[in-house]
C-alpha positions as CSV (number, residue, x, y, z in Angstrom):
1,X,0.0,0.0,0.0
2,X,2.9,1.9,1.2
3,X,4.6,1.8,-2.4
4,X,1.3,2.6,-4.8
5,X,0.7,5.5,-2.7
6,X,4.5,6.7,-3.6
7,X,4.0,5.7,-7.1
8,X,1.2,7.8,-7.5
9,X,3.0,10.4,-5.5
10,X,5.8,10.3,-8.4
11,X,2.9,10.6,-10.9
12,X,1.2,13.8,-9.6
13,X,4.5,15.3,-9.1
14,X,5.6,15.0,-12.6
15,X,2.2,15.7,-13.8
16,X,1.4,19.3,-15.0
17,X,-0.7,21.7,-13.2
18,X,-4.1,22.5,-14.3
19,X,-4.2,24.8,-17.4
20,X,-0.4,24.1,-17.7
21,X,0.2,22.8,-21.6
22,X,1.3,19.3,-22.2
23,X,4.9,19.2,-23.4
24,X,5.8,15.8,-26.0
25,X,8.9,14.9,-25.7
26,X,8.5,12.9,-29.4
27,X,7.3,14.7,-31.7
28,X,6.5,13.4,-35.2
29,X,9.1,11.4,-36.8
30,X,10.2,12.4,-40.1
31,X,8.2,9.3,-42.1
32,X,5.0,11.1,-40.3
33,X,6.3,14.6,-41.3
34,X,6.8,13.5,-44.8
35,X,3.3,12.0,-45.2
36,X,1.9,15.4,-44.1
37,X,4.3,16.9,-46.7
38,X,2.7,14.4,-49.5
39,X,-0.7,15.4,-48.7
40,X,-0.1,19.0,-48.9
41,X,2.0,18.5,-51.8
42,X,-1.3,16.5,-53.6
43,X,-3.6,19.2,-52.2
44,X,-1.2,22.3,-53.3
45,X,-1.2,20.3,-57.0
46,X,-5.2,20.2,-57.1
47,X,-5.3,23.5,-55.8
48,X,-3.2,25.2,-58.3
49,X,-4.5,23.5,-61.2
50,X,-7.8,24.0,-60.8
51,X,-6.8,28.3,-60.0
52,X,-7.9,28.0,-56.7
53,X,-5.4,30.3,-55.8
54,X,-6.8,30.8,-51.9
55,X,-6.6,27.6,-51.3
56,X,-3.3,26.9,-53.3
57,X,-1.4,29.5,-51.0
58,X,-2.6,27.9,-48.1
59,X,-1.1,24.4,-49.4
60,X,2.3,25.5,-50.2
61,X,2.4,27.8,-46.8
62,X,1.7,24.2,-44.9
63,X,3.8,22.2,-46.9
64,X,6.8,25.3,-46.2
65,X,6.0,25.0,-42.8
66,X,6.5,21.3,-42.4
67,X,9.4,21.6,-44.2
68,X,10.7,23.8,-42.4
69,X,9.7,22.1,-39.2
70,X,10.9,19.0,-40.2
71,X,14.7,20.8,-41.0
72,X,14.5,22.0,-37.5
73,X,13.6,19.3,-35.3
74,X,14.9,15.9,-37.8
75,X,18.6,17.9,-38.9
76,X,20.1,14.1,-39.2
77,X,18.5,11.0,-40.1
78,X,20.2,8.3,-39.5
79,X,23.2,9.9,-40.9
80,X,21.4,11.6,-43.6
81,X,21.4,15.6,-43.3
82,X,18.1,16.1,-43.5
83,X,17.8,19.4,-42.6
84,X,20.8,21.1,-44.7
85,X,19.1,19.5,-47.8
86,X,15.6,20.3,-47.0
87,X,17.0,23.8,-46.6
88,X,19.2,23.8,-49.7
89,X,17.0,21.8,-52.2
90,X,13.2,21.9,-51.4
91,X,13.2,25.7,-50.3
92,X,14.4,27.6,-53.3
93,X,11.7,25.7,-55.4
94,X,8.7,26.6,-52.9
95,X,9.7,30.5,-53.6
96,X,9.0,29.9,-57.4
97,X,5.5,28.2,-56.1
98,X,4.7,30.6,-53.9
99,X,5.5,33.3,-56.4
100,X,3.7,32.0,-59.4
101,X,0.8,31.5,-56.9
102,X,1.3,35.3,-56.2
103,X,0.8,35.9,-59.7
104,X,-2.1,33.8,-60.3
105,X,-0.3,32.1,-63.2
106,X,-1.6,28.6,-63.9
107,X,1.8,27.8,-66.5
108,X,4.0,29.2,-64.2
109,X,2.4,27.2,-61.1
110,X,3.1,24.0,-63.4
111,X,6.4,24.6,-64.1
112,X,7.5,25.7,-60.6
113,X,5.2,23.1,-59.3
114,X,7.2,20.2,-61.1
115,X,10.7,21.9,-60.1
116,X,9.5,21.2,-56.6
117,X,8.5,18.0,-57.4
118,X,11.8,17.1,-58.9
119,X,13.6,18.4,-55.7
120,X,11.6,15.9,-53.6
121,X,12.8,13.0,-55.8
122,X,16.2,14.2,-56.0
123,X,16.1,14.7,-52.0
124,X,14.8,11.4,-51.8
125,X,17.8,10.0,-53.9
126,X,20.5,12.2,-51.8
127,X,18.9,10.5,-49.0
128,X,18.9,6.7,-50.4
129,X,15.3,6.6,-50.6
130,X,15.3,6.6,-54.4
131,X,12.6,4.1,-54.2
132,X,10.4,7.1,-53.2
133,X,9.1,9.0,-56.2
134,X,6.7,12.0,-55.5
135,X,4.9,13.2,-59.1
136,X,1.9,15.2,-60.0
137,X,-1.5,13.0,-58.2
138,X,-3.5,12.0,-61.3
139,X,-6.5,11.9,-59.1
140,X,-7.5,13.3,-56.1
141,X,-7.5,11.1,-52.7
142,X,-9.6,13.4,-50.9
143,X,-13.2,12.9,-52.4
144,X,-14.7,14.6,-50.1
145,X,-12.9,18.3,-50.7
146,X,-14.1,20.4,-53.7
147,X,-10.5,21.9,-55.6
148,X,-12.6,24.2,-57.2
149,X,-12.6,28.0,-56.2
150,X,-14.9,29.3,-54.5
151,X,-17.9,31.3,-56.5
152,X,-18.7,34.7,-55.7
């Protein structure tokens, strides 16, 4: 009795005070911060192509972020430099997105969008995970979002 009233001692001391935010020591790995980058990099595709420029900005500001993220908290993986290439390979590409985006150009977002493309696979090579190729989706996995812009 004498030790499960210490063990739960233990656990209220470690535990955080009321209103006091929940700090996780693991955050996403990089396999689960890559699948978030896929699924913006599918959505930012849709987006573009079908001039939904609100929602294409939003796409390639998430899939930046995670990037970004990912650069920041992953640096090394398993002896890969994750974070110098994310930084020197995938970044430069997302400015021509974002700027094409800016401009509302549908060509330009297509070209831009496949140089980013291209800098995944060529990541994914650098990192010996050739065996990954990102492209353009030919479909959309998410039936239940409308691409389309919105009408006013």
């Amino acid at each position: 009795m004498i030790a499960a009233a210490a063990g739960l001692a233990i656990v209220l001391t470690d535990a955080p005070a009321i209103g006091e935010a929940v700090k996780d020591s693991h955050g996403p790995g990089l396999v689960e911060t890559m699948m978030a980058t896929q699924s913006h990099h599918a959505k930012l595709w849709l987006a573009g192509n079908a001039r939904n420029w609100e929602l294409a900005e939003y796409q390639v500001d998430e899939l930046k972020e995670g990037l970004e993220d990912a650069a920041k908290h992953i640096p090394d993986y398993k002896g890969v430099p994750v974070g110098s290439m994310i930084e020197s390979l995938m970044l430069p590409p997302i400015v021509e997105v974002e700027s094409a985006i800016k401009a509302r150009d549908r060509e330009k977002f297509a070209v831009a969008f496949d140089k980013a493309t291209a800098a995944c696979n060529t990541c994914h090579v650098g990192a010996n995970r050739g065996f990954i190729v990102i492209q353009r989706p030919a479909t959309s996995a998410f039936p239940n979002q409308s691409f389309a812009p919105k009408r006013k």
